[in-house]
C-alpha positions as CSV (number, residue, x, y, z in Angstrom):
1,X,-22.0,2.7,67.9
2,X,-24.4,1.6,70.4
3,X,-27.4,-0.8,69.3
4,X,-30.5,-1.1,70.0
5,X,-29.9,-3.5,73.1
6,X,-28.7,-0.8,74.6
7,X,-31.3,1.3,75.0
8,X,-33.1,-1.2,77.5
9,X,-31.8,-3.3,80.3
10,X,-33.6,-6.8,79.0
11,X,-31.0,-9.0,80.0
12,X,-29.4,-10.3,83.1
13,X,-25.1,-9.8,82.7
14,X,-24.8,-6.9,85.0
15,X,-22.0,-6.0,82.8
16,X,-23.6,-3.8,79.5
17,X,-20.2,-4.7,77.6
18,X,-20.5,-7.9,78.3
19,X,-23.7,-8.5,77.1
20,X,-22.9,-6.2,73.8
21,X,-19.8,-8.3,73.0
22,X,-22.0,-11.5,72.9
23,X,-24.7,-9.7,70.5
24,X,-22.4,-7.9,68.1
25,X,-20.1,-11.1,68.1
26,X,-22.3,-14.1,67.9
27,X,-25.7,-13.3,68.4
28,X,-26.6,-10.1,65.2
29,X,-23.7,-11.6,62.6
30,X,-26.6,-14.0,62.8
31,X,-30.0,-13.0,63.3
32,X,-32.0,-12.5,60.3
33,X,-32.5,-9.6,58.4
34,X,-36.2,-9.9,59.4
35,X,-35.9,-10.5,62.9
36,X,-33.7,-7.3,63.2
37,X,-36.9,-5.4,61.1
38,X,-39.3,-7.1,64.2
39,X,-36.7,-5.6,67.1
40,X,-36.8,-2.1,65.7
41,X,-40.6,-2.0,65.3
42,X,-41.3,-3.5,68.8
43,X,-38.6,-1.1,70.3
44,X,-41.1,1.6,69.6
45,X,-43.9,0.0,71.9
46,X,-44.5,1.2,75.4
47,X,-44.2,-2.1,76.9
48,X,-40.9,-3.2,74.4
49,X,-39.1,-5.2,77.2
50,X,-41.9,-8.2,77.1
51,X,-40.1,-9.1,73.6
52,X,-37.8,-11.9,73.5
53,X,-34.2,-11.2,73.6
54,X,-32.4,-12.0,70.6
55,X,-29.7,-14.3,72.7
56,X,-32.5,-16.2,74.0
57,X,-34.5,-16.1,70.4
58,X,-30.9,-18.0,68.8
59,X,-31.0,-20.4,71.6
60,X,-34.7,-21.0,70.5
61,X,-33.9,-21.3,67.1
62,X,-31.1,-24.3,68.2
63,X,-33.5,-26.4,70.0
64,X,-35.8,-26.4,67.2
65,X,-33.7,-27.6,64.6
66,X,-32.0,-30.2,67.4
67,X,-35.6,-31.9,67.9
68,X,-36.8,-31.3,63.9
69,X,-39.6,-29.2,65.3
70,X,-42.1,-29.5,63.0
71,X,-45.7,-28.8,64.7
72,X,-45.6,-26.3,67.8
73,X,-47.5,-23.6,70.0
74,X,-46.5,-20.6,71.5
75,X,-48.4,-19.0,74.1
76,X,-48.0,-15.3,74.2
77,X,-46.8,-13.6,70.5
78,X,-46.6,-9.9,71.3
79,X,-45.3,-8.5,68.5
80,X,-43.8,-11.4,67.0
81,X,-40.2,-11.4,67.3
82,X,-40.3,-15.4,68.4
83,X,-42.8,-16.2,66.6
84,X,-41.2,-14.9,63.5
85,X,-38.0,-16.6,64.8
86,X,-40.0,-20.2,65.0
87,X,-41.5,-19.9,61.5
88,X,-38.4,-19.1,59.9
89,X,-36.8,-22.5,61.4
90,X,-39.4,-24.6,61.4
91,X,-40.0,-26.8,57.2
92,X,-41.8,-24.9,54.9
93,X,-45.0,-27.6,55.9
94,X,-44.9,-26.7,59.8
95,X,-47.1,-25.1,61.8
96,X,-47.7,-23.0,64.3
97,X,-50.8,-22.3,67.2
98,X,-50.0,-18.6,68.2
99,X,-52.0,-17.6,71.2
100,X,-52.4,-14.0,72.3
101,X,-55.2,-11.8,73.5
102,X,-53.7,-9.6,71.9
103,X,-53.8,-8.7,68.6
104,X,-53.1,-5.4,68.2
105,X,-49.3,-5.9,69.1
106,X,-49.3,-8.8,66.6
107,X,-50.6,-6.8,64.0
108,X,-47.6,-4.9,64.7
109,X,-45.4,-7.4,63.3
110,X,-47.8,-9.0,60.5
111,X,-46.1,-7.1,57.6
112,X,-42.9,-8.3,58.2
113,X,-44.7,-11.9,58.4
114,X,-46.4,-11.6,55.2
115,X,-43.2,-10.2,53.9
116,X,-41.4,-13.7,54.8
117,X,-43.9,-15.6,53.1
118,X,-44.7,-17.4,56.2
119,X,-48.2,-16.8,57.3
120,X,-49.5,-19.8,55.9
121,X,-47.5,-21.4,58.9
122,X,-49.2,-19.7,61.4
123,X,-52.5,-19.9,63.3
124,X,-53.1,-17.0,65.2
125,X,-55.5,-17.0,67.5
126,X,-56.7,-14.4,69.4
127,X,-57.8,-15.7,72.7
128,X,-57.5,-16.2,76.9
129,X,-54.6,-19.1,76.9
130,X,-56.2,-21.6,79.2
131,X,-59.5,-21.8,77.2
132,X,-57.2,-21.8,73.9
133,X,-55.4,-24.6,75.3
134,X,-58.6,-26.4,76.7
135,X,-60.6,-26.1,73.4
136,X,-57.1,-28.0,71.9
137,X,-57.3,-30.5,74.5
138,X,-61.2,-31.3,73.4
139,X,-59.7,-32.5,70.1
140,X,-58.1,-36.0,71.2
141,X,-55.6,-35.7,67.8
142,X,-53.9,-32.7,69.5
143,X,-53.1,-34.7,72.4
144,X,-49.2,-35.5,72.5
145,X,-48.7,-34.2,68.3
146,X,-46.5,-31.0,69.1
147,X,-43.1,-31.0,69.3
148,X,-42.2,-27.9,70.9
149,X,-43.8,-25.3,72.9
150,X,-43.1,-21.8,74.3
151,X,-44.5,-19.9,76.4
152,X,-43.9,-16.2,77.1
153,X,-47.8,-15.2,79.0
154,X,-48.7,-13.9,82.1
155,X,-47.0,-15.4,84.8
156,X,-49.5,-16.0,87.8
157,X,-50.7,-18.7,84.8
158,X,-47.2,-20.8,84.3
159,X,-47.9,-23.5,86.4
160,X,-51.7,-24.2,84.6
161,X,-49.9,-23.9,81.2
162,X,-47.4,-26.2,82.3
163,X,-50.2,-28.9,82.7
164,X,-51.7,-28.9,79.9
165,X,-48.6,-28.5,77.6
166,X,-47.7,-32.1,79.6
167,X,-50.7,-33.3,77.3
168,X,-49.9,-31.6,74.6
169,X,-46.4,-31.6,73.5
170,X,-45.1,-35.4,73.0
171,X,-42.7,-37.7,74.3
172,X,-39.2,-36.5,73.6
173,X,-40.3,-32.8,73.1
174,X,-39.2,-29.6,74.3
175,X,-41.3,-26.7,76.6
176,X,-39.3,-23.4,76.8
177,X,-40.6,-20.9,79.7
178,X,-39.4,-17.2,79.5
179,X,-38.5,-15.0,82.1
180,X,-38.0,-17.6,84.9
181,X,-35.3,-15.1,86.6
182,X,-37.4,-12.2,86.2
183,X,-34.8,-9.8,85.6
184,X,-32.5,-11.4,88.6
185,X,-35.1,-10.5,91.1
186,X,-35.3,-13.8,92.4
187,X,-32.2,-14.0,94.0
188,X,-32.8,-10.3,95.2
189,X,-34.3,-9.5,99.1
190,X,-37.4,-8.8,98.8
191,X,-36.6,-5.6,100.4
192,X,-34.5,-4.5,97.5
193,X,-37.5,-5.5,95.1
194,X,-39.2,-2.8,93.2
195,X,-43.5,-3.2,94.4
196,X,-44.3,-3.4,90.2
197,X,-41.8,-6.3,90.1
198,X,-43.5,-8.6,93.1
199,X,-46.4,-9.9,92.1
200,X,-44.7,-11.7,89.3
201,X,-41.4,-12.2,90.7
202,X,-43.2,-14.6,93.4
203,X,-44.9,-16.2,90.6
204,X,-41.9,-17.4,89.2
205,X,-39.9,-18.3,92.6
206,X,-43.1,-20.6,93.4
207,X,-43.0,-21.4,89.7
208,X,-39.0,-22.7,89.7
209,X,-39.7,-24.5,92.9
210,X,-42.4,-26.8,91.1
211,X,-40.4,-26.9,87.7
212,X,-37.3,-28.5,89.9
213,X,-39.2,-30.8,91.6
214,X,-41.4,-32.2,88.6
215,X,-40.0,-35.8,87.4
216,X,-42.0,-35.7,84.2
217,X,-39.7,-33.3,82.6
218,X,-35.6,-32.9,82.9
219,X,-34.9,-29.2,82.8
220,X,-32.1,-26.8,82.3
221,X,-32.2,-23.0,83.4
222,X,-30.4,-20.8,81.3
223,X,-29.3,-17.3,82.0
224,X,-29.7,-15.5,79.3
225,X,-32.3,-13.0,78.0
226,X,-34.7,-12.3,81.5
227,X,-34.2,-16.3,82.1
228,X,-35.6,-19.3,80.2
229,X,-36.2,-23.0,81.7
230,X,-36.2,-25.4,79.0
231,X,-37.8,-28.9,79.4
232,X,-37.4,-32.2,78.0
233,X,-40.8,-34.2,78.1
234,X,-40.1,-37.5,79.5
């Protein structure tokens, strides 16, 4: 029986049974009951395929455990899939700076937070990212205390976030950016390019091209979900 993923093309194997065999086999056995409950509620929004893929949500959930991710931010929530996904991994004392101008989509998601008794993790707050991330950057404590970031937001802003996450996520810990293949279009001719899908797709090329040549993190692009670029702050 096909699942959900199905439905919608979110991720970048060309092959559909490929990507199925790596969900049903290693990536649902998995996934928490709770998680699934935030996929099936966000498949119902109009704009469903900004939510994390559940390949690149385990992944996620590995490098926080790995670095003992305690404190973090995310920048963009949606409906809540990673965010859900983060306060589920992180200890019962962590936290979490969600940042979203939208809160109607996370509102969407709250039950199944409050359901998971994990609210008291989370500060949501509903805001424009780069004044968010500037009034965080007024308070010197914030300044190098968070041990893992990621970001999911409009992409024209990446390379602003990027900055300012240099300040605030320490020594040692880990930025994840989404969507840094942009559904393969990077590697496509422009040509071939659907007009909705420039704008952003540009973004991210010029984006990439900064990431790779940026000596204060090392960096690893993976291929799964729409893309994600993880960086190690050195």
């Amino acid at each position: 029986m096909a699942s959900l993923s199905t439905s919608i093309s979110k991720g970048l194997l060309h092959s559909p049974e490929l990507r199925e065999y790596m969900l049903e086999t290693v990536v649902y056995p998995r996934e928490p009951e709770l998680l699934k409950e935030i996929r099936l509620i966000t498949s119902n929004h109009p704009r469903c395929l900004m939510a994390t893929a559940p390949e690149a949500g385990q992944l996620i959930a590995l490098l926080l455990k790995l670095t003992n991710a305690k404190k973090t931010i995310e920048i963009g929530v949606f409906t809540g899939y990673s965010l859900v996904l983060t306060a589920l991994t992180i200890p019962d004392d962590g936290k979490i700076i969600a940042i979203d101008i939208d809160r109607d989509a996370y509102e969407m998601g709250l039950p199944i937070i409050k359901k998971a008794n994990i609210e008291h993790k989370i500060n949501f707050i509903q805001s424009s990212a780069l004044s968010a991330l500037d009034e965080l950057l007024n308070k010197n404590d914030n300044r190098g205390s968070f041990d893992f970031a990621f970001i999911d937001a409009d992409k024209v802003s990446y390379q602003k976030y990027h900055e300012r996450m240099l300040e605030l996520v320490k020594v040692g810990g880990i930025i994840v950016y989404d969507n840094t293949l942009w559904f393969g279009t990077v590697a496509m001719p422009e040509e071939c390019v659907k007009e909705t899908m420039k704008p952003n797709r540009q973004h991210i090329i010029e984006f990439n091209k900064f990431l790779a040549a940026d000596t204060r993190v090392q960096i690893s692009q993976v291929p799964i979900g729409d893309g994600i670029t993880i960086c190690w702050r050195l």
